[in-house]
N, C-alpha and C positions, 0 to 999 in steps of 0.2 A: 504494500500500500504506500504509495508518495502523500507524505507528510507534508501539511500545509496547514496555516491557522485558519480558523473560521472568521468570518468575517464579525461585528458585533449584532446585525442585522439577524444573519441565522443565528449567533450565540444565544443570542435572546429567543431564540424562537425553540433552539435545543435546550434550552435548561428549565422553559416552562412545561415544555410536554417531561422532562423528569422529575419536575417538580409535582405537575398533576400523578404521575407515574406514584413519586415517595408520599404522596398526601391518599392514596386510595390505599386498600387489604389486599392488591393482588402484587404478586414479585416482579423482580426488574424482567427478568425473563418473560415472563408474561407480560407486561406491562412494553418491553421493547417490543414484542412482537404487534402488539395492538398498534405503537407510535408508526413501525413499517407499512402497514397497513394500507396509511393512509395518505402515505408520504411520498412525494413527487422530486427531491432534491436527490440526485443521486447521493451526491458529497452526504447528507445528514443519511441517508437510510443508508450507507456502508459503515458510517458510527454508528449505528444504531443497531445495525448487525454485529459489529464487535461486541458491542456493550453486550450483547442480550448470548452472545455464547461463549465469553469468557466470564460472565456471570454465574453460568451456566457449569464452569469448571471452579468457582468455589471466589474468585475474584471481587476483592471490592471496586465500589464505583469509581474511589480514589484513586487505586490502584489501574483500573482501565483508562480512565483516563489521563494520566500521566506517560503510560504506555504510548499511548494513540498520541501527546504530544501537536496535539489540533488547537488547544488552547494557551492563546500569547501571553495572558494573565496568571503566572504560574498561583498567584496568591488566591484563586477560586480552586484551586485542584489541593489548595492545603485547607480551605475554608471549608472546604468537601471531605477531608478526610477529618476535620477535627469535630465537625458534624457528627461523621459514622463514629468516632469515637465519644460522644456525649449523648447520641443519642438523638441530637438536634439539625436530624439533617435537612428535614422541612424547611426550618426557621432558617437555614443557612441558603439554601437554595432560591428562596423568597429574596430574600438581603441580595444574593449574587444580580437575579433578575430585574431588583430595584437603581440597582446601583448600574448594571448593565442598561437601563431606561434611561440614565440619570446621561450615562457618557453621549450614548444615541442623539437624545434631545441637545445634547448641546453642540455635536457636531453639524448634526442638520442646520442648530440655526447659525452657527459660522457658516458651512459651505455657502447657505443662502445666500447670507449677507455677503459675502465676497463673489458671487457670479455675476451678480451686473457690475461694480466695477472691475473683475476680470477681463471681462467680455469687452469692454473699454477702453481698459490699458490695452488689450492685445492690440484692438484696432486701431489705437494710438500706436502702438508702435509700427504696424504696417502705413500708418501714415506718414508717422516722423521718418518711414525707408523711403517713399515714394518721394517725399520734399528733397529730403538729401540727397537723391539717384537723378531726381527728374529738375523740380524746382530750386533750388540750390546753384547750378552750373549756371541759368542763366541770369541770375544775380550777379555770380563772380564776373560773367562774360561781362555787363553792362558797366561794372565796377571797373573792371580791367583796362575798356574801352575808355571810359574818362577819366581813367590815371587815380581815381581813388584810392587815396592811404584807408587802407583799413585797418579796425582795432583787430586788438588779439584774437579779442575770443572772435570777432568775423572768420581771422585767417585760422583759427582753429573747426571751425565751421566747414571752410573751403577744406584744409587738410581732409578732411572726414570725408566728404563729399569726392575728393579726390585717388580717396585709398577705396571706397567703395568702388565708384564709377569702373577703376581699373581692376576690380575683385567683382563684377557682377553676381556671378553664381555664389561664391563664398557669403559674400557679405548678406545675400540673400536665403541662403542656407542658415548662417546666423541669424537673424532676425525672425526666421520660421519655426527655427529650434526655442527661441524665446517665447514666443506664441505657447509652443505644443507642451513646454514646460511650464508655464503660466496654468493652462490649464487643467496638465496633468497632476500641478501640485495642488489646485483650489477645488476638481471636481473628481478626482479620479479617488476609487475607494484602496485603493493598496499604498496610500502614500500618505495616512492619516497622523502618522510621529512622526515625519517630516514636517507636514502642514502644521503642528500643531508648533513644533519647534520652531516655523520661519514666522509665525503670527507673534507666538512670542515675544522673539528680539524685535521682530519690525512694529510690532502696534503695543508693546511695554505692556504685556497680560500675564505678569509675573504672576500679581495677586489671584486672578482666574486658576492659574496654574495650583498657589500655594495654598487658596480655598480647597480645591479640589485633593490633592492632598490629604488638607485636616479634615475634610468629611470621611474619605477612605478609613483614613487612620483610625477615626473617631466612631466610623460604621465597626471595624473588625474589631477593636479594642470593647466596645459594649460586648460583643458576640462573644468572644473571649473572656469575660466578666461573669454575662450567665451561666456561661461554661463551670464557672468555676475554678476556672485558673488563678493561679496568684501573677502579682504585676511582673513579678521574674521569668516566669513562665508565659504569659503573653511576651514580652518581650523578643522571648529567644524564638516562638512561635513566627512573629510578625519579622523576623530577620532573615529568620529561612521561607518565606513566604516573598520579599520585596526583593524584585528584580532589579531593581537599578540599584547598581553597585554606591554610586554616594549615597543613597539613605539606608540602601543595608547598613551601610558600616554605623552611619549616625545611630542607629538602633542599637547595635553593637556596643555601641560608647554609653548609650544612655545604659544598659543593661549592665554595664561592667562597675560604671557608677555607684546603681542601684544597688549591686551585690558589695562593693566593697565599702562606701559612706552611707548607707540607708536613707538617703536623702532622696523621696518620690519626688519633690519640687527641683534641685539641680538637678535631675537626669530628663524630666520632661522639657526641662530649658534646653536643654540639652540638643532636644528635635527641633533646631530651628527654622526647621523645613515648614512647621506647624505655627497658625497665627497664635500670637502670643496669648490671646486672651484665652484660647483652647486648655495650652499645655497648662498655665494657672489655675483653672480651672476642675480641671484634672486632677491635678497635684495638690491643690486642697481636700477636693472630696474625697483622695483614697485616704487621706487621712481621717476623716469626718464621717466615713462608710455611707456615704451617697453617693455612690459613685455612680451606677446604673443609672438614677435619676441625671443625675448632671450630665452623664453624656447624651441620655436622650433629648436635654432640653439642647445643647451644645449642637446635637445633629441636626434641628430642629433652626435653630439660629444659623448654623454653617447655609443651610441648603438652600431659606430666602435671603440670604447674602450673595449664595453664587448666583442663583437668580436676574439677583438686582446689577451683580457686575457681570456678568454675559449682557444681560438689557444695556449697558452701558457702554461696552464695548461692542454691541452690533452698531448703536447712535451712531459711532464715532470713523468709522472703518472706512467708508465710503466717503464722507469729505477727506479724508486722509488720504484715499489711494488717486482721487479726481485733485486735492492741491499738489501731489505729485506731478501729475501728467501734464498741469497748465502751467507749473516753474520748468517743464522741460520740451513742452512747445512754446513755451513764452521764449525763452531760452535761443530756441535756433530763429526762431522769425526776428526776433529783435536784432540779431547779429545781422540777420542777411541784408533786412530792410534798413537800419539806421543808416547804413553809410549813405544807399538812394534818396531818403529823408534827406539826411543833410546836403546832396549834391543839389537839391531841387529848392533846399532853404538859401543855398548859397546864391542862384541863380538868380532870386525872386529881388 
């Protein structure tokens, strides 16, 4: 079988039919054969067949899928197995599907927001090729003709126009490549941690990112609370569980903390990947033993916050990517035209 991840579209769609599956009296066996039934995806009914005859040989769910290696989020196949180890596999499955709702809804409404002015910039840039290829030369030509000193950035204008001119195909091979990568990075579904990383640096959605985050954190660590777990134990849980190596290790450091100065407030400072008012919070009530309470009000508080900054960061995206494109045709027209302005002020 070639190993490939699910997308989050069917993720969400495989984990509720196991969810309805671990929520009924009948077994995964039985229960996978009922999902094939009725299922039209190749890709989900060949997991579905795994699942349902390696179950079959004695196999937990955890276990199959970890196997199968289908899911990018290693920290749901550890949320899966600490489930089947408490018991609480329903209640973990729900949480995965929530949280899988949660990433869904906010990618859709970036992609959105960035297709019209994708589809914009692109056109802009097939326009700023045709002015520089086509429009452009016969400025320099008129310039040329009446001895016009041009400024810099004019003759940096003409260079451009002149390394093109003499590169037709190349330069146009460039500028098509820009295009197909514009929109493979804003609409295309396999390029989603790229996208997420270039929105990032370029429209400063650190917070989006850090929100997101302390919700995760803040979801698995309640989960791991009813569990039962003590906070050293979630700890070392949520470390081998978190894929990206810088907050693996932060966890690591908070956990090491925890263990050697007993101090729950310096080791959740500790996660400063987490907004500040989270980890305080946190680090009071396990001392106070409300902790369950406080993180469900905290999950509660994270999640119309992330809300409110995606609403803010959709606002903002689109006059950001349109003042780009107008300082960068403003840009070449001004170069070409000023000198003719002034040749025509000079005459008058």
């Amino acid at each position: 079988m070639n190993k490939k991840y699910i997308d989050n579209d069917k993720l969400l769609i495989f984990f509720s039919k196991l969810a309805l599956i671990i929520d009924s009296d009948i077994s995964l066996f039985e229960g996978m054969g009922f999902a094939m039934e009725k299922e039209t995806d190749q890709d989900l009914l060949r997991y579905y067949k795994v699942i349902r005859d390696k179950s079959l040989e004695g196999n937990k769910l955890s276990e199959i899928l970890a196997e199968l290696d289908i899911i990018k989020e290693k920290r749901y196949i550890k949320l899966i197995e600490l489930g089947e180890y408490t018991g609480n596999l329903e209640s973990v499955l729900y949480d995965i599907i929530d949280d899988l709702d949660m990433e869904i809804n906010i990618s859709n409404k970036i992609k959105s927001a960035v297709t019209y002015p994708t589809m914009l910039f692109s056109l802009t840039i097939m326009i700023i090729y045709i002015v520089i290829i086509k429009v452009v030369p016969m400025f320099q030509t008129v310039i040329q003709y009446n001895s016009i000193k041009p400024s810099k950035a004019t003759l940096l204008i003409f260079n451009i126009s002149d390394v093109f001119n003499a590169n037709v195909y190349a330069s146009f091979s460039v500028f098509a490549l820009i295009v197909i990568l514009l929109v493979y990075l804003f609409k295309g579904n396999h390029s989603e941690k790229m996208r997420q990383k270039l929105i990032t640096k370029l429209f400063f959605t650190k917070n989006i990112y850090r929100n997101r985050l302390g919700l995760n954190f803040a979801k698995s660590y309640l989960l791991l609370v009813k569990s039962g777990l003590s906070m050293e134990q979630s700890f070392e849980f949520l470390a081998q569980s978190e894929s990206d190596k810088e907050l693996k290790l932060k966890i690591i450091e908070a956990k090491e903390l925890l263990e050697n100065q007993q101090d729950a407030e310096l080791a959740f400072k500790n996660l400063d990947f987490l907004p500040e008012v989270l980890t305080g919070i946190i680090a009071v009530s396990s001392k106070t033993g409300h902790i369950e309470k406080s993180l469900e009000n905290s999950i509660r508080v994270l999640d119309r916050d992330l809300d409110t900054k995606v609403e803010r960061f959709l606002s903002r995206i689109e006059p950001i990517m349109i003042f780009v494109i107008t300082i960068i045709v403003g840009f070449i027209l001004f170069s070409v035209v000023s000198p003719v302005f002034n040749m025509i002020s000079s005459m008058v």
